[in-house]
N, CA, C and O atoms as CSV, one atom per row, in Angstrom:
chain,resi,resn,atom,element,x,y,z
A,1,UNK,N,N,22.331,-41.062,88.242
A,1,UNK,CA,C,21.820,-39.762,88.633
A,1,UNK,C,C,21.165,-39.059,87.449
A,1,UNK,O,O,20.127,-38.459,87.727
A,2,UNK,N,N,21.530,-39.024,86.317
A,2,UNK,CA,C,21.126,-38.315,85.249
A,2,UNK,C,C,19.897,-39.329,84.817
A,2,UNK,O,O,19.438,-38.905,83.756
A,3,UNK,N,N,19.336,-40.276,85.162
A,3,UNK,CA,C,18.797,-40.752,84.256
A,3,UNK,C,C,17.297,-40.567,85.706
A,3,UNK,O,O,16.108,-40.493,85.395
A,4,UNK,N,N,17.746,-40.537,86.991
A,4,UNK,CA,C,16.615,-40.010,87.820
A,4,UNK,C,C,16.200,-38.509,87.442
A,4,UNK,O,O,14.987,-38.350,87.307
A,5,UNK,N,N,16.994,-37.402,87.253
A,5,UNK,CA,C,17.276,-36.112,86.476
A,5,UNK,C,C,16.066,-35.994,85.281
A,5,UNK,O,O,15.082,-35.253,85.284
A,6,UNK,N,N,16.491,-36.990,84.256
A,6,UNK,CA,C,15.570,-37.197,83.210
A,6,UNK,C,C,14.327,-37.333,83.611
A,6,UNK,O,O,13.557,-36.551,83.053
A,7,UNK,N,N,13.787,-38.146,84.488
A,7,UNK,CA,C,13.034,-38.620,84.810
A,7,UNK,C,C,11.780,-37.884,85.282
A,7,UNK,O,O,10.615,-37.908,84.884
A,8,UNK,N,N,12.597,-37.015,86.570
A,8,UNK,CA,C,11.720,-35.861,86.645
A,8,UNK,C,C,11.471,-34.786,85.910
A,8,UNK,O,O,10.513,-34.017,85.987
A,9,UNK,N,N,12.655,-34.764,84.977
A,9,UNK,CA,C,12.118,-33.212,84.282
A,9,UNK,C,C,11.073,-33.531,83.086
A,9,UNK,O,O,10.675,-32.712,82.258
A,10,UNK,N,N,10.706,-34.930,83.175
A,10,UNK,CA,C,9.808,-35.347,82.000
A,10,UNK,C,C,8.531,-35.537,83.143
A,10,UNK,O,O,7.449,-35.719,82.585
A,11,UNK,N,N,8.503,-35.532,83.888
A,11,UNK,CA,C,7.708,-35.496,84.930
A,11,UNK,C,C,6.752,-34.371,85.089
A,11,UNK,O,O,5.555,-34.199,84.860
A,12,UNK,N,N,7.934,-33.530,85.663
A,12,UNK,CA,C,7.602,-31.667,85.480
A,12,UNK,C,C,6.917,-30.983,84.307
A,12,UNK,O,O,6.100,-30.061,84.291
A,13,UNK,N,N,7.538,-31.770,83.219
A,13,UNK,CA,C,7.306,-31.020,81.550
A,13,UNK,C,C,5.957,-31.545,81.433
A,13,UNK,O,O,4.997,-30.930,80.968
A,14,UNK,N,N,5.957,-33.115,82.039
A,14,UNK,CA,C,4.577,-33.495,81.171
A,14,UNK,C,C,3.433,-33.469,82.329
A,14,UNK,O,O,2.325,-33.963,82.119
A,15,UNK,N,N,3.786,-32.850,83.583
A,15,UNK,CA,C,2.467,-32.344,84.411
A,15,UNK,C,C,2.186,-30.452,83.657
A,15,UNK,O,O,1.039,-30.108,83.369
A,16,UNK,N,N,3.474,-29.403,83.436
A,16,UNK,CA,C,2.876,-28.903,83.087
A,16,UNK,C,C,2.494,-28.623,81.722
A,16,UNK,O,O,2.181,-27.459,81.473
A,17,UNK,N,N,2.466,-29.384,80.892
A,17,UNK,CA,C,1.872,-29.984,79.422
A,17,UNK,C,C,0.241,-30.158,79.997
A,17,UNK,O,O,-0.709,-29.637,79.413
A,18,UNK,N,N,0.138,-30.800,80.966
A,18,UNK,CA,C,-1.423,-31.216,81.412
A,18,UNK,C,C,-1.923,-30.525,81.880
A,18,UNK,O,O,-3.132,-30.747,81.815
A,19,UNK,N,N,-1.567,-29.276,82.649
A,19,UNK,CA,C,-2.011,-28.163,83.419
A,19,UNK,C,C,-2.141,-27.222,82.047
A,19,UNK,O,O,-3.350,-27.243,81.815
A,20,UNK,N,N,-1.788,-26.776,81.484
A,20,UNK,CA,C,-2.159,-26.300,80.015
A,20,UNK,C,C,-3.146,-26.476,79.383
A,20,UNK,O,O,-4.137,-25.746,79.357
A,21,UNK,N,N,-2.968,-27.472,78.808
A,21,UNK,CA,C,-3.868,-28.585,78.114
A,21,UNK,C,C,-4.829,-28.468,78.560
A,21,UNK,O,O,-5.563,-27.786,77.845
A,22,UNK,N,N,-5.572,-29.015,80.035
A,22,UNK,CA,C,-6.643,-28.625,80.418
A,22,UNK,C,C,-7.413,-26.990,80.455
A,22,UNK,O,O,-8.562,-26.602,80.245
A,23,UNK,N,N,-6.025,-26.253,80.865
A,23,UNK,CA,C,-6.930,-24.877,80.653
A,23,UNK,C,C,-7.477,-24.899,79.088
A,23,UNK,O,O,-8.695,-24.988,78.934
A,24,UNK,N,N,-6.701,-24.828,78.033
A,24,UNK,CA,C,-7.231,-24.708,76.475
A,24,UNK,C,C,-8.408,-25.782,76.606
A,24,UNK,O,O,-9.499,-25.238,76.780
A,25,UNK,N,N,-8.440,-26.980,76.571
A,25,UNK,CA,C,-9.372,-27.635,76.853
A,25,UNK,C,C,-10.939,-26.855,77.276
A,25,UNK,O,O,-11.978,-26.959,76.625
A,26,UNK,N,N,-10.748,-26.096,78.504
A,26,UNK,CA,C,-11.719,-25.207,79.353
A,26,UNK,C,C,-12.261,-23.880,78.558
A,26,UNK,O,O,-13.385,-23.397,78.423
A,27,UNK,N,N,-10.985,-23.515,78.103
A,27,UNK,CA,C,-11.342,-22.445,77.227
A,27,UNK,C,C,-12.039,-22.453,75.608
A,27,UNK,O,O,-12.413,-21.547,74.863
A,28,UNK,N,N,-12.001,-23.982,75.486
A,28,UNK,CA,C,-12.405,-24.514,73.915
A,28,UNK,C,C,-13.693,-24.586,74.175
A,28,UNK,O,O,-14.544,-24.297,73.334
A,29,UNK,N,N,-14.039,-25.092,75.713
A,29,UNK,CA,C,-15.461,-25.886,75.506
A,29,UNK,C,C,-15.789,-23.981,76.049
A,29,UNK,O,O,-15.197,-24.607,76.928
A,30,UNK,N,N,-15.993,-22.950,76.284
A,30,UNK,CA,C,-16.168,-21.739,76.489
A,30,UNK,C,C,-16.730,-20.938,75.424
A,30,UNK,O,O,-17.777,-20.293,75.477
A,31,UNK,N,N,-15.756,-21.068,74.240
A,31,UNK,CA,C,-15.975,-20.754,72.872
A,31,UNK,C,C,-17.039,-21.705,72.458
A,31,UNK,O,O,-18.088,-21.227,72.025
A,32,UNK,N,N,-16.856,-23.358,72.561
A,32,UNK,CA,C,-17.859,-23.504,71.910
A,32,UNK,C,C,-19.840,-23.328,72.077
A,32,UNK,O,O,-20.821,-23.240,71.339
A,33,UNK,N,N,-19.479,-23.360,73.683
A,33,UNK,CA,C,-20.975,-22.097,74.284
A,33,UNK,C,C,-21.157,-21.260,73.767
A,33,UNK,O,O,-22.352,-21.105,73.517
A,34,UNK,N,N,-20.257,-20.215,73.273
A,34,UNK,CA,C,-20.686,-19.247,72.508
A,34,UNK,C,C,-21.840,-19.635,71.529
A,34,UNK,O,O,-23.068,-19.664,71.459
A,35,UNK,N,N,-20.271,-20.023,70.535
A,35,UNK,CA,C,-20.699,-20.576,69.428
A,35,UNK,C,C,-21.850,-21.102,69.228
A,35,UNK,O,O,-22.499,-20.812,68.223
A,36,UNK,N,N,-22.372,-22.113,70.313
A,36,UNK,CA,C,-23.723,-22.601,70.224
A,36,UNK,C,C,-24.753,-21.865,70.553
A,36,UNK,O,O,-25.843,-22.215,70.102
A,37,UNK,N,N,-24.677,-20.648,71.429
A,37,UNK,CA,C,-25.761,-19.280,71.550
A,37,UNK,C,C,-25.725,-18.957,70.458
A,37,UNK,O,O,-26.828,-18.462,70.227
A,38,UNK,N,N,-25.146,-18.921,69.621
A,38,UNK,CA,C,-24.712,-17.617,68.592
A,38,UNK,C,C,-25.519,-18.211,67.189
A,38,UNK,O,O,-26.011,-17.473,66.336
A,39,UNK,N,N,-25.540,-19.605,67.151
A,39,UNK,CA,C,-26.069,-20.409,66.335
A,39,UNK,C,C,-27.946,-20.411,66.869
A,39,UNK,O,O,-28.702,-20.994,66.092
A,40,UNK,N,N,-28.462,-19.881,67.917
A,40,UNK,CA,C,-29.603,-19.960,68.242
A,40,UNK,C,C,-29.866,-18.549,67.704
A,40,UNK,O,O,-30.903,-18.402,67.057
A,41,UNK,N,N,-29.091,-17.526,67.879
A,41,UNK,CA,C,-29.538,-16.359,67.708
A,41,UNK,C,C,-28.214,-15.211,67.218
A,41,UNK,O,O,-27.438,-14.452,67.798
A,42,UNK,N,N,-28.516,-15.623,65.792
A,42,UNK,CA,C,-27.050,-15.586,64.834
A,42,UNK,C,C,-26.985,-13.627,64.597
A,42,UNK,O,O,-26.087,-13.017,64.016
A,43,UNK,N,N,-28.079,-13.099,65.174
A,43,UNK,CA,C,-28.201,-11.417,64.975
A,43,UNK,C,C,-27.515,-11.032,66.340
A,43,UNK,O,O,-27.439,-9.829,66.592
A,44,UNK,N,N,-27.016,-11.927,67.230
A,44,UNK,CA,C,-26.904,-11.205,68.501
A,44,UNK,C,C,-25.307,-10.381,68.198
A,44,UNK,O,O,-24.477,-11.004,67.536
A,45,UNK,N,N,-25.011,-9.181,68.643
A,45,UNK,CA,C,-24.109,-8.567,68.000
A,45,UNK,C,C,-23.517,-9.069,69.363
A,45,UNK,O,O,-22.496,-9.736,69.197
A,46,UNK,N,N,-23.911,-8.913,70.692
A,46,UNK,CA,C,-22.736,-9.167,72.378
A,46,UNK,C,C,-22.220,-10.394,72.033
A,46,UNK,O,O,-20.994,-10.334,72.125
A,47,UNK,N,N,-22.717,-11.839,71.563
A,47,UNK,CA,C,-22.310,-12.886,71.064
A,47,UNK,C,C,-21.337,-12.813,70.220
A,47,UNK,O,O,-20.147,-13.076,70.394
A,48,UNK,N,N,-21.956,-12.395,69.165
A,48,UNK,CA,C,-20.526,-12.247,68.232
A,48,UNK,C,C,-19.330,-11.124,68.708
A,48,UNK,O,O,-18.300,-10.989,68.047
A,49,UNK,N,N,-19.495,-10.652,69.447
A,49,UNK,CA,C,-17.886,-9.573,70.329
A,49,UNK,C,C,-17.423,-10.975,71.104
A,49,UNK,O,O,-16.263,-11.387,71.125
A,50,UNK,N,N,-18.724,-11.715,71.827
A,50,UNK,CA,C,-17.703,-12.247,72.876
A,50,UNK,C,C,-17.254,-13.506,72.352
A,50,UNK,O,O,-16.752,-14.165,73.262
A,51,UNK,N,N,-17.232,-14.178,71.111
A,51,UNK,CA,C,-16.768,-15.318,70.265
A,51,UNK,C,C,-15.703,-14.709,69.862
A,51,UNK,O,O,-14.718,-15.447,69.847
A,52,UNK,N,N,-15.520,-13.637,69.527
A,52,UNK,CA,C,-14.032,-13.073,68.725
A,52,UNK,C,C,-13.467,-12.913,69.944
A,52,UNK,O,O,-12.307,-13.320,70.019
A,53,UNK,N,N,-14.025,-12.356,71.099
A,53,UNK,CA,C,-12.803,-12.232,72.030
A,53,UNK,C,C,-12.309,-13.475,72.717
A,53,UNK,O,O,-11.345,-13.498,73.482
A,54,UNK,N,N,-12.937,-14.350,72.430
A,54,UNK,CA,C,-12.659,-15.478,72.847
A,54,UNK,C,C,-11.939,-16.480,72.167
A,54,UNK,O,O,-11.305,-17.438,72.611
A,55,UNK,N,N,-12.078,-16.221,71.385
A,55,UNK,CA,C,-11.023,-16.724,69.912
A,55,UNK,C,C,-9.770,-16.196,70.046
A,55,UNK,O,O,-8.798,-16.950,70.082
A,56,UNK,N,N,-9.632,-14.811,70.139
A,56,UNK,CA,C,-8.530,-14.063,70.449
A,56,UNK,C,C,-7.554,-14.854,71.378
A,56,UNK,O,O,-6.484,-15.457,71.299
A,57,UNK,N,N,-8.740,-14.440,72.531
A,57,UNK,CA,C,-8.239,-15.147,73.958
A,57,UNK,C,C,-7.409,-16.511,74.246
A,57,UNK,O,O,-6.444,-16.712,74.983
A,58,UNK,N,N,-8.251,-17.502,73.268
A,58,UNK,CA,C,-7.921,-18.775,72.707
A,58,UNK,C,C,-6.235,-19.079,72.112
A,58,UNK,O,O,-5.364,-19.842,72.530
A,59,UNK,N,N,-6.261,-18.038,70.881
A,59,UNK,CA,C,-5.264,-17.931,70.608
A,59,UNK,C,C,-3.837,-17.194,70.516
A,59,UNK,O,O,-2.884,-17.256,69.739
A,60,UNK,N,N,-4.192,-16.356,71.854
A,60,UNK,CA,C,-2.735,-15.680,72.439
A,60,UNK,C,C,-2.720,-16.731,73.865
A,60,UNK,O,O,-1.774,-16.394,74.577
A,61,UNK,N,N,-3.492,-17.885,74.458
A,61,UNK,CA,C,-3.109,-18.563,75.332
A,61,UNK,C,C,-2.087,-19.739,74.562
A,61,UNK,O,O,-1.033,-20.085,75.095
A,62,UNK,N,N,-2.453,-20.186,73.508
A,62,UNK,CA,C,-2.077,-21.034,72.801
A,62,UNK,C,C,-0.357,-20.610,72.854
A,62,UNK,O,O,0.467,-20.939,73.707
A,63,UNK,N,N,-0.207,-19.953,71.892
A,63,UNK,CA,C,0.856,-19.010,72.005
A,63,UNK,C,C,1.942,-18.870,73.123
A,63,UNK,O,O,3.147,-19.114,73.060
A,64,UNK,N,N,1.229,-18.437,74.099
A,64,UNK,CA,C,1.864,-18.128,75.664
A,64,UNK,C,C,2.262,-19.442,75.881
A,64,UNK,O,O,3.439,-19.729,76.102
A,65,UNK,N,N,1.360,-20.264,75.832
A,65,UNK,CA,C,1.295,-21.863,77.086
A,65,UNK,C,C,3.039,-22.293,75.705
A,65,UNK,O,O,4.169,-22.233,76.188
A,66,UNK,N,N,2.839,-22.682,74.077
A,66,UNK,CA,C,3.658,-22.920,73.600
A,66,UNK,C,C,5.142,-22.605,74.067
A,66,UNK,O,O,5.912,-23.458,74.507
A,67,UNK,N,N,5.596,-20.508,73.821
A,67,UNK,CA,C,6.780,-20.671,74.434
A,67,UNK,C,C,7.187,-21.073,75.660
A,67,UNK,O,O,8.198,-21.697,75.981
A,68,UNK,N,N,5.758,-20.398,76.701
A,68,UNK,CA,C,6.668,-21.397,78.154
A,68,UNK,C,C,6.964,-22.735,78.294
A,68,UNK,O,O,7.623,-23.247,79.198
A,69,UNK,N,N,6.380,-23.339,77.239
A,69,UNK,CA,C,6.929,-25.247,77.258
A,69,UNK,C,C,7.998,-25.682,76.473
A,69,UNK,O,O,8.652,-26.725,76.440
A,70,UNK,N,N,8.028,-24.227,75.608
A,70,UNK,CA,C,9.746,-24.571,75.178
A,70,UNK,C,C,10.632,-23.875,76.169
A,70,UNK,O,O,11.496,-24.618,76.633
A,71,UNK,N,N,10.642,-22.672,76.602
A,71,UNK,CA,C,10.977,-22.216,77.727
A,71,UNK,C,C,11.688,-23.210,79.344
A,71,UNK,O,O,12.718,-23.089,80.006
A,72,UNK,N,N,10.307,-24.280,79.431
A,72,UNK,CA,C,11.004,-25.031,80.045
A,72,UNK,C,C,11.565,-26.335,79.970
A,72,UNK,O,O,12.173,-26.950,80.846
A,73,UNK,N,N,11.258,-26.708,78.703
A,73,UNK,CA,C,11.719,-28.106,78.201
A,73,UNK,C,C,13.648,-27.469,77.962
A,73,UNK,O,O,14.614,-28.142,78.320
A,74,UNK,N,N,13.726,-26.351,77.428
A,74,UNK,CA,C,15.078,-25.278,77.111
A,74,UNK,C,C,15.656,-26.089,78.884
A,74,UNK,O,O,16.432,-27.024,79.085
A,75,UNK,N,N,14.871,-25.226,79.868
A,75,UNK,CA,C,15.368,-25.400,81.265
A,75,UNK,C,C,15.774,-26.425,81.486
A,75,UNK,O,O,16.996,-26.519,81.603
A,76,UNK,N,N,15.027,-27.505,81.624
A,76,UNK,CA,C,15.455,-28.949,81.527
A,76,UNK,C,C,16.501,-29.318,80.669
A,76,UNK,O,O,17.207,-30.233,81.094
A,77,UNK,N,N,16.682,-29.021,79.977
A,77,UNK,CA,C,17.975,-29.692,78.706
A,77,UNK,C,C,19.046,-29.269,79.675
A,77,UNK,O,O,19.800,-30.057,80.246
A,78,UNK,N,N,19.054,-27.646,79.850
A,78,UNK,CA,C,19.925,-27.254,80.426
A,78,UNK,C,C,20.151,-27.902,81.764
A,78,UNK,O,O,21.290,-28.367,81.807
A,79,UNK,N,N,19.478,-28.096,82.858
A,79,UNK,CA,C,19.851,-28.730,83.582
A,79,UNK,C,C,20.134,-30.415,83.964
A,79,UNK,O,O,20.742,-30.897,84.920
A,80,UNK,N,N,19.648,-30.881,83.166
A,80,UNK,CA,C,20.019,-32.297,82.969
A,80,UNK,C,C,21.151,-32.543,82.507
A,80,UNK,O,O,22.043,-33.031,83.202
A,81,UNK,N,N,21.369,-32.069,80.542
A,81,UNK,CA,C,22.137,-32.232,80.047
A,81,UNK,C,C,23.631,-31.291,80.275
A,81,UNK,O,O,24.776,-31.721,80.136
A,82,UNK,N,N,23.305,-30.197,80.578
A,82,UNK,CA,C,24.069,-28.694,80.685
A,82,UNK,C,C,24.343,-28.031,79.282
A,82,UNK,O,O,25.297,-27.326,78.951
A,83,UNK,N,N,23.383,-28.393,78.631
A,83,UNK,CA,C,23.178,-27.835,77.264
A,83,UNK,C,C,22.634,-26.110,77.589
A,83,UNK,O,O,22.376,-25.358,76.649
């Protein structure tokens, strides 16, 4: 039983590891549009707001997506192991 237990919660963890992943993924190639406007027309001041906010953006998702995957990898221990 514990080792079907395991099984899925590595299941769970590593679908939502991939559901993550892809958003940052989405949000990388976003920034790097910017980035590549911004490189055509390096005076544009709306470009450069929306690269920092997107950077920002970038890196408080990073952040977020991190604790909820310790958050639930935590869950899993606990319910597998009863740690």
């Amino acid at each position: 039983m514990d080792l079907y237990l395991n099984d899925w919660a590595l299941v769970i963890l590593t679908n939502e590891q991939n559901q993550r992943t892809n958003i940052l993924l989405n949000e990388m190639e976003i920034l790097d549009n910017i980035a590549s406007e911004l490189n055509c027309d390096p005076s544009n001041e709306d470009l450069q707001i929306k690269l920092s906010m997107q950077q920002d953006r970038l890196g408080a998702m990073r952040i977020q997506f991190s604790r909820e995957l310790q958050d639930l990898t935590q869950a899993a221990r606990k319910e597998v192991y009863g740690m």
